[in-house]
Every structure is written in C-alpha cells, then in structure tokens.
C-alpha positions, 0 to 999 in steps of 0.5 A, spaced: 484 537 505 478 535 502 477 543 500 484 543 496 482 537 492 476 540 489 478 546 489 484 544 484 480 538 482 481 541 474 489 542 474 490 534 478 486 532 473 490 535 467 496 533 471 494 525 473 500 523 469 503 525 474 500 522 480 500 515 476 508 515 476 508 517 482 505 510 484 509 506 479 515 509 483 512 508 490 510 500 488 517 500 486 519 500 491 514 498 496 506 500 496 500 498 498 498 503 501 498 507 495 494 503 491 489 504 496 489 511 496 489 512 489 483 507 488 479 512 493 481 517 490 479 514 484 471 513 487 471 519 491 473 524 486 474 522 479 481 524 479 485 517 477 482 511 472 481 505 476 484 500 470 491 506 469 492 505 478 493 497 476 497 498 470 501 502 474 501 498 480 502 493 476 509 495 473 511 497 479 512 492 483 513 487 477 520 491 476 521 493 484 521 485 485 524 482 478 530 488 481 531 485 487 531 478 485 536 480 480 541 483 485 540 477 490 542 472 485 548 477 483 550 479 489 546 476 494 552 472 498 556 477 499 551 483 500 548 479 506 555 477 510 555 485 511 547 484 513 545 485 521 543 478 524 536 481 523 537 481 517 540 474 516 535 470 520 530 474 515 533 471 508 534 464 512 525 465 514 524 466 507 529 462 504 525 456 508 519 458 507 521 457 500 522 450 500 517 448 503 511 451 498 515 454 492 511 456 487 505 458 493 510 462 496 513 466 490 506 467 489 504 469 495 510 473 499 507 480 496 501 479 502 506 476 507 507 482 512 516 482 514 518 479 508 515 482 503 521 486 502 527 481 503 522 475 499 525 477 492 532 478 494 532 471 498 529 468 492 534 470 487 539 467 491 536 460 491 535 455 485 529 458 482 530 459 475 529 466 472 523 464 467 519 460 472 521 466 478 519 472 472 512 467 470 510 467 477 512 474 479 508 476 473 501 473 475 503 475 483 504 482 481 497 483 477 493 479 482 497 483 488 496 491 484 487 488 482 486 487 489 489 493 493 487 498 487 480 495 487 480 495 496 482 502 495 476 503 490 471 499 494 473 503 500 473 509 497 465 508 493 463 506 501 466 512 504 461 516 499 455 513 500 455 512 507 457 520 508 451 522 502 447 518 507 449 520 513 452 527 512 446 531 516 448 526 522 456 528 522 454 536 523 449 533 529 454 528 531 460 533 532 456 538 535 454 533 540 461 531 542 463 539 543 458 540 548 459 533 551 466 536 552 464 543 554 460 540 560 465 535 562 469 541 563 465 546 566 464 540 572 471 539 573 472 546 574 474 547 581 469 550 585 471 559 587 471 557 595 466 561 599 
C-alpha cells in the first residue's frame, strides 16, 4: 500500500479535496477511526492538512449529531416503540446518564463507546433546550475532531521516526523470523524411515 501512495502521491495531492469530504461524511455518520487515519496520513506522507482534518472532522460529526438530536425530538417516541428492546434499553442508559451529569454528558457522549450513537437521539427526546444542546455539542465536537486528528497525526509522526530509526533492523528482523520458521519446519518434518 505504502508503494501505491507514493507512486501516486501527486495525483492524491491534486485530489485532497476529495478525501476530505470523504471524512465530513464519515464523521457524519460516525468516525474516529478516520480521523486517525488521515492524521497519519497527514504525518507520514503529506497528503492531507492537519487543521482541514479537523475542519472536516469538525463539521461532520457536528451536523451528524445535531441531525440525530432533531430527528430524536421529532420523531424520537414513535421511531423507539418500533425499536428491538436492545435498543430501547440503550435510549433508557442514555436517557439516565443524562440526568445524572447533564452538561458533562453531552459534552463527553462522543468518547463513550455503545452510546455514541444512540446519545444525540435520546438527547433530543428529552428536555434539553435546542440552543443549550447545539452550544454544548459545538465545543464537544472541536474537542472530539482536535483529539482524534491530533492522536492520528502523533501516531502517524512516531511511526516515521521509529521505522527511519529502525529500518535496517526490520529487514534483520523479517529474515530472522523466516528462517525460524523454515527450521521449525525442517524439524517437524516426519523422519524417511530406514
């Protein structure tokens, strides 16, 4: 894969644009690990802009969340008595852990794996105000698409450095690993008998 990037790192440069509504849209809809991914890109080849990641990040998940909690205060009720009791017990959890930390909640629910989707939805249904919800989600979001661009970018600089570091003890290393298992085939080999 590495050889595809560079080979065709002038047209993916040309064509960023693309990769960066591709992310909007993964956001959208959910995400982290594509931010991660294209804050390494970013450190490891230069294709993408760290700050456009987290633009795009940004606006994503901000529109993805503010679309569930709009569609959970307008049709929230009728859409969960079609729902599996799974789901149900999911909106209850979130509906609890919203009275009990409110403001914290919202502000956190991105991190929290297994309500991360179904958070916004819940919030919607309940008597969170739309202004206090988009105030909230808006600070949440930059902090959620800062961190994980910023995670991914990290990565993505000390993978570079350990591999320019440590290049000439990975072809060591693979040959090592090649011959250990050509031994250990030569000796599991069953015996001609004589």
């Amino acid at each position: 894969m590495e050889g595809y990037l560079l080979e065709h790192k002038d047209f993916l440069i040309e064509h960023s644009h693309w990769l960066y509504l591709v992310l909007l849209i993964g956001t959208f809809l959910e995400g982290e690990t594509m931010v991660i991914i294209a804050g390494y890109f970013a450190a490891t080849y230069g294709y993408l802009s760290l700050p456009l990641i987290i633009l795009s990040s940004f606006i994503g998940t901000l529109c993805g969340d503010q679309l569930a909690f709009y569609i959970g205060r307008f049709f929230g009720p009728r859409l969960v008595e079609k729902w599996s009791q799974a789901a149900r017990d999911r909106v209850a959890r979130v509906t609890q852990m919203l009275h009990r930390y409110d403001a914290w909640f919202i502000m956190s629910f991105r991190f929290i794996y297994g309500v991360r989707n179904v958070a916004p939805f819940a919030i919607g249904m309940s008597a969170i105000t739309n202004l206090r919800f988009f105030v909230l989600n808006f600070i949440a979001a930059a902090v959620w698409a800062v961190s994980f661009g910023c995670i991914g970018y990290f990565f993505g600089q000390v993978v570079q450095q350990l591999l320019q570091d440590m290049h000439h003890y990975v072809l060591l290393a693979i040959v090592v690993v090649a011959v250990g298992f050509w031994i250990i085939h030569r000796l599991r080999r069953p015996k001609p008998a004589s």
